[in-house]
C-alpha positions in Angstrom: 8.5 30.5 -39.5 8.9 29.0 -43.1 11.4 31.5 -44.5 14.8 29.9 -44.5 16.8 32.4 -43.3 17.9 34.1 -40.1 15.6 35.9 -38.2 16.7 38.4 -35.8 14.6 38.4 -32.6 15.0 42.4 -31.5 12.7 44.7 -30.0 11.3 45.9 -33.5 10.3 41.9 -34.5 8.8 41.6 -30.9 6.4 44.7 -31.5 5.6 43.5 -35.2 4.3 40.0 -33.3 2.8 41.1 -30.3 0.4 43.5 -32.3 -0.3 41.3 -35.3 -0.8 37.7 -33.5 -2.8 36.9 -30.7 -3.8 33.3 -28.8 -6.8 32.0 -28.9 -8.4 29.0 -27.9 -9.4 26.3 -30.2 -13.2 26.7 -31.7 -15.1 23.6 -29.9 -12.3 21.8 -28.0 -10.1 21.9 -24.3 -10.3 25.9 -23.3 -6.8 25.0 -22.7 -5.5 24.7 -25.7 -4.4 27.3 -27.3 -3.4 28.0 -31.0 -1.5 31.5 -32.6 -3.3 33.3 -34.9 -3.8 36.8 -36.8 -5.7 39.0 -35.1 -8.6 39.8 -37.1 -9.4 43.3 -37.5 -8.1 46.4 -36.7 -9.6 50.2 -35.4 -8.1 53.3 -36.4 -7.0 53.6 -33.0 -5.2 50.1 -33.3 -3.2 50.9 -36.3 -2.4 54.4 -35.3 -0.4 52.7 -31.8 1.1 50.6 -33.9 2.5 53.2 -36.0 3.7 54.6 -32.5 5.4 52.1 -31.2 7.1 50.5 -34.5 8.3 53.7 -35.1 9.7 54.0 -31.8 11.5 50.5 -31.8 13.0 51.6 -35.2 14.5 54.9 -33.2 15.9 53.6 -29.8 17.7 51.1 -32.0 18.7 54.2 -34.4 18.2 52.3 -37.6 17.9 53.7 -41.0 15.2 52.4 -43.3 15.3 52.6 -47.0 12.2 50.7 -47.8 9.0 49.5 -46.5 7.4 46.0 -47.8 3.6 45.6 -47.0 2.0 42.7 -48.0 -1.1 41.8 -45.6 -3.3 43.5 -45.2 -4.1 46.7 -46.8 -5.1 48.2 -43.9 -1.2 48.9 -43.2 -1.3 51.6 -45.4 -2.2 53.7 -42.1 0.1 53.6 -39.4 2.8 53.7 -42.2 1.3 57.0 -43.6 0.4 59.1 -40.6 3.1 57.7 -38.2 6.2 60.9 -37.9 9.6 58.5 -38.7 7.7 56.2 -40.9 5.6 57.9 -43.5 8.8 60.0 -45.0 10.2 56.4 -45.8 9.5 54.7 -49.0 6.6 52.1 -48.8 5.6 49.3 -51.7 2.3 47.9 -50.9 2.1 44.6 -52.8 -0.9 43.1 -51.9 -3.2 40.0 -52.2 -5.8 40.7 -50.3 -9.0 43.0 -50.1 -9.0 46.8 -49.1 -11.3 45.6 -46.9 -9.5 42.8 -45.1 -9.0 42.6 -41.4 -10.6 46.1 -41.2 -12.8 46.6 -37.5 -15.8 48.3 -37.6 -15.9 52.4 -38.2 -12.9 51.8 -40.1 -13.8 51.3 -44.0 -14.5 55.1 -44.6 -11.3 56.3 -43.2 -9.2 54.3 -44.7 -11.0 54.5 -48.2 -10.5 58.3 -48.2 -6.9 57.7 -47.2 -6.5 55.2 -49.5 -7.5 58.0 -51.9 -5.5 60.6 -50.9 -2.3 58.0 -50.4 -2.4 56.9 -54.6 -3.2 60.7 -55.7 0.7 61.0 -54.9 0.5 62.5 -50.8 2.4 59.6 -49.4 5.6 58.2 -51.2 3.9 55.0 -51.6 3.5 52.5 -54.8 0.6 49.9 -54.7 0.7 46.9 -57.0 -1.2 43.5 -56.9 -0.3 40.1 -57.2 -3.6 38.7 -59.7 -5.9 40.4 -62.0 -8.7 39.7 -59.6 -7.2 41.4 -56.7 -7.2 44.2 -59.1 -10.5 43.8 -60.2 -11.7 44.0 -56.6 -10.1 47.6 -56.1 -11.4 48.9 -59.1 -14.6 48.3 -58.2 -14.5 49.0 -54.5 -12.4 52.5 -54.8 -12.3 53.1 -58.3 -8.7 52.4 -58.9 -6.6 50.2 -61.2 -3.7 48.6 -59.8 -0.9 47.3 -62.0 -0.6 43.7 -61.6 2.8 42.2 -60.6 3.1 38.4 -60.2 6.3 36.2 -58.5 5.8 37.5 -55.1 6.9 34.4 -53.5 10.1 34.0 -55.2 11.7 35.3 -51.8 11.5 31.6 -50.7 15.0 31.1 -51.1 14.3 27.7 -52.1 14.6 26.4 -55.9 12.3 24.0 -57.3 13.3 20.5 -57.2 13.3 17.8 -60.5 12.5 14.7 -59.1 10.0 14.7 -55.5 10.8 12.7 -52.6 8.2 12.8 -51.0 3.8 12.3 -52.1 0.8 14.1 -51.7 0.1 17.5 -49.7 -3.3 18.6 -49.0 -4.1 22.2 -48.0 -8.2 23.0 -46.7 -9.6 25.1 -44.0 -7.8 24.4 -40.8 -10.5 23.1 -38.7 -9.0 21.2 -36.0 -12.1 19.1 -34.9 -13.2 18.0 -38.4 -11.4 14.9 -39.5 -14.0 13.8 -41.9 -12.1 15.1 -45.0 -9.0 13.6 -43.9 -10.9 10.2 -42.7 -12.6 10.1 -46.0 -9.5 10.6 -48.5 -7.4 8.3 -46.6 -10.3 5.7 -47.1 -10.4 6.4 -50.9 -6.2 6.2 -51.2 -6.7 2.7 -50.0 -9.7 1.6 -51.9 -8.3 2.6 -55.0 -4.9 1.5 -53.8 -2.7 4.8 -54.0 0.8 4.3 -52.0 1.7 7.5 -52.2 2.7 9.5 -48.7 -0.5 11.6 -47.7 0.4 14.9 -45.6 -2.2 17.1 -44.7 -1.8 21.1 -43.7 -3.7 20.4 -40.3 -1.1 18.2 -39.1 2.4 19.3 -40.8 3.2 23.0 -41.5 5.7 22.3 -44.3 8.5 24.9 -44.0 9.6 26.0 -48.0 12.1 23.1 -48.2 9.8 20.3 -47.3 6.8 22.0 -49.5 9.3 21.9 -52.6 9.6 18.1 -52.3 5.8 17.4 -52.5 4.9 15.0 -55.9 1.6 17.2 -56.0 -0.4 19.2 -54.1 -4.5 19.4 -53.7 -6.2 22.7 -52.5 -9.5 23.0 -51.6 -9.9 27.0 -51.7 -11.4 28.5 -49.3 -10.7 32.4 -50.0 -10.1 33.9 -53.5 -6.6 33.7 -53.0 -4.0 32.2 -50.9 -0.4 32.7 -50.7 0.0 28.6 -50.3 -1.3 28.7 -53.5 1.5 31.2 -55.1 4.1 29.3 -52.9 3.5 26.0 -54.1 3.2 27.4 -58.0 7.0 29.0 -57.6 8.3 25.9 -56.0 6.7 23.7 -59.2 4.4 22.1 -57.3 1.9 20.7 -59.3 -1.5 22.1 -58.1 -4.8 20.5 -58.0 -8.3 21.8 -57.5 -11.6 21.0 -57.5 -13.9 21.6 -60.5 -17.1 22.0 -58.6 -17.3 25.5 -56.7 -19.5 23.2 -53.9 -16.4 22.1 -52.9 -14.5 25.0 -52.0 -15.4 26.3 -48.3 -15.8 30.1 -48.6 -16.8 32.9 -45.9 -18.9 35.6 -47.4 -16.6 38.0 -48.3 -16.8 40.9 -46.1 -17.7 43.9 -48.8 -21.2 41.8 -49.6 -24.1 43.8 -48.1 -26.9 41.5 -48.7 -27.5 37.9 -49.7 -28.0 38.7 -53.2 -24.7 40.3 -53.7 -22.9 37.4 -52.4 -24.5 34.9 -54.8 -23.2 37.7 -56.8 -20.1 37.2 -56.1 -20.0 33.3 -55.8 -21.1 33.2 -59.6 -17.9 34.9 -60.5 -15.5 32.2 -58.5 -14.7 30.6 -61.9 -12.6 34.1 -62.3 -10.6 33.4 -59.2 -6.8 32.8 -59.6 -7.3 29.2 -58.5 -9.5 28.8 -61.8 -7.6 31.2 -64.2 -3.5 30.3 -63.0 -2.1 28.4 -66.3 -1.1 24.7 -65.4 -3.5 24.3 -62.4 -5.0 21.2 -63.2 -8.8 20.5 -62.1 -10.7 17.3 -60.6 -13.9 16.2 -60.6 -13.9 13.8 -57.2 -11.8 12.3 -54.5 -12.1 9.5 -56.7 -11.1 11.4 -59.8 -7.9 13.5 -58.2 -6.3 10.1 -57.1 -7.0 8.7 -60.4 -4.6 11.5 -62.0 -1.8 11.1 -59.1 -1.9 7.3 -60.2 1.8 6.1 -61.4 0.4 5.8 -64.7 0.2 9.6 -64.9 4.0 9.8 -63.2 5.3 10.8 -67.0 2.5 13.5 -67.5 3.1 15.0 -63.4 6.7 15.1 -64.6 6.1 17.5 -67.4 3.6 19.6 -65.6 6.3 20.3 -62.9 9.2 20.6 -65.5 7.4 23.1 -67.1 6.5 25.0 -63.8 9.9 25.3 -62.9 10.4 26.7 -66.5 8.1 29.3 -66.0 9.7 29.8 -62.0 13.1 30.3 -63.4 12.2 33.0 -66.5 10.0 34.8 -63.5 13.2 35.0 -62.0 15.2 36.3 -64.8 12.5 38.9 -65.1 
């Protein structure tokens, strides 16, 4: 819904979004209302069908495919490689995500033997992943090393822009009956006396355009990575992030087996892209992150996104 560009609404798109998106209703509000999300995992069974009947949209509309793009989630990999009409095609699986992600149950030892079997050369398939800790994860998980490929996002279509129109953007965990983070920023921009336009993710789904015309942006991460997070980086966004991991809203991770191994796990956040990405900068407080948007830091913003867009447009030349 972001990409500028023309979508064509055929039978192939319909079967893409009727599998992957489902509606459910709101967590703690009206029954009635309804919001579009991923659906969250996925049996063998599941991902076999949809093999079945992708590859049968692709046939009654007698198209020829070249290549197949995967990004999310990994999981893919299986209707794509068993499915007759699909698996002879060329697939790149550029990934961001877990092997693990949006797996059902019973699933995980399947697909880790096929995953297995796919990069030993029996599929015509190419993985590669967008951060080193991506990469790190599948190493340790299924014991292979994944070449690390960044610039995903620069399919946007949409070029960073010099001078912003427009103020701050704030990306969390969408969780439509908490307003307390919103209440309590808006309450600190006016104590301190920032002027600056406040958007918030909950409220207005920036398409690329409108993201690119953002002064800064504030995450507050709440999974290891996030493609927002690459978006706003090739649009020369400046990004800014909390310091303090007890402000990031995580969900155990869904290869921890015990609580141990999760604190595990949470010790190493500082090793998340969000921590390691080069001109990311870093705040201490609410207080704090609107002391760095202040216009006396307008020269200093200025420079961090002219040299963004620096690095956007050699990524590009690459």
């Amino acid at each position: 819904t972001k990409m500028q560009c023309i979508e064509e609404r055929d039978a192939i798109s319909e079967v893409v979004t009727s599998a992957i998106v489902q509606a459910v209703p709101y967590v703690g509000s009206d029954m009635a209302s309804m919001e579009f999300q991923y659906k969250p995992d996925w049996s063998w069974g599941e991902l076999e069908d949809f093999g079945r009947r992708l590859a049968g949209a692709i046939q009654a509309r007698g198209l020829l495919v070249d290549l197949f793009v995967v990004t999310q989630p990994v999981c893919f990999l299986v209707p794509f490689g068993l499915t007759p009409g699909l698996r002879d095609v060329p697939l790149l699986m550029y990934t961001a995500s877990h092997a693990g992600y949006m797996q059902g149950k019973g699933t995980s030892r399947l697909f880790n033997e096929f995953f297995q079997r796919s990069l030993l050369g029996r599929m015509g398939a190419t993985f590669v992943t967008m951060f080193a800790w991506n990469a790190f994860m599948y190493e340790g998980a299924l014991r292979v090393r994944l070449p690390v490929i960044g610039g995903m996002s620069l399919y946007m279509g949409v070029m960073p822009q010099p001078v912003p129109s427009r103020g701050l953007y704030v990306l969390r965990k969408d969780q439509p009956d908490d307003c307390l983070m919103q209440c309590l920023m808006l309450r600190i921009a006016r104590e301190v006396g920032f002027a600056d336009e406040i958007s918030f993710i909950g409220d207005f789904k920036a398409t690329y355009r409108e993201m690119a015309k953002f002064r800064a942006a504030a995450l507050f991460p709440y999974v290891s990575f996030s493609m927002t997070f690459e978006e706003l980086g090739n649009l020369a966004v400046p990004i800014f992030v909390p310091r303090h991991h007890s402000k990031h809203v995580y969900d155990p991770p869904l290869y921890t087996a015990s609580k141990l191994s999760f604190i595990s796990h949470f010790s190493r956040l500082s090793n998340f892209e969000t921590f390691t990405r080069a001109l990311v900068v870093h705040f201490d407080s609410l207080a704090d992150l609107f002391a760095k948007l202040a216009p006396a830091q307008d020269a200093r913003i200025a420079a961090l996104r002219h040299t963004m867009a620096a690095r956007v447009a050699a990524s590009r030349r690459e």
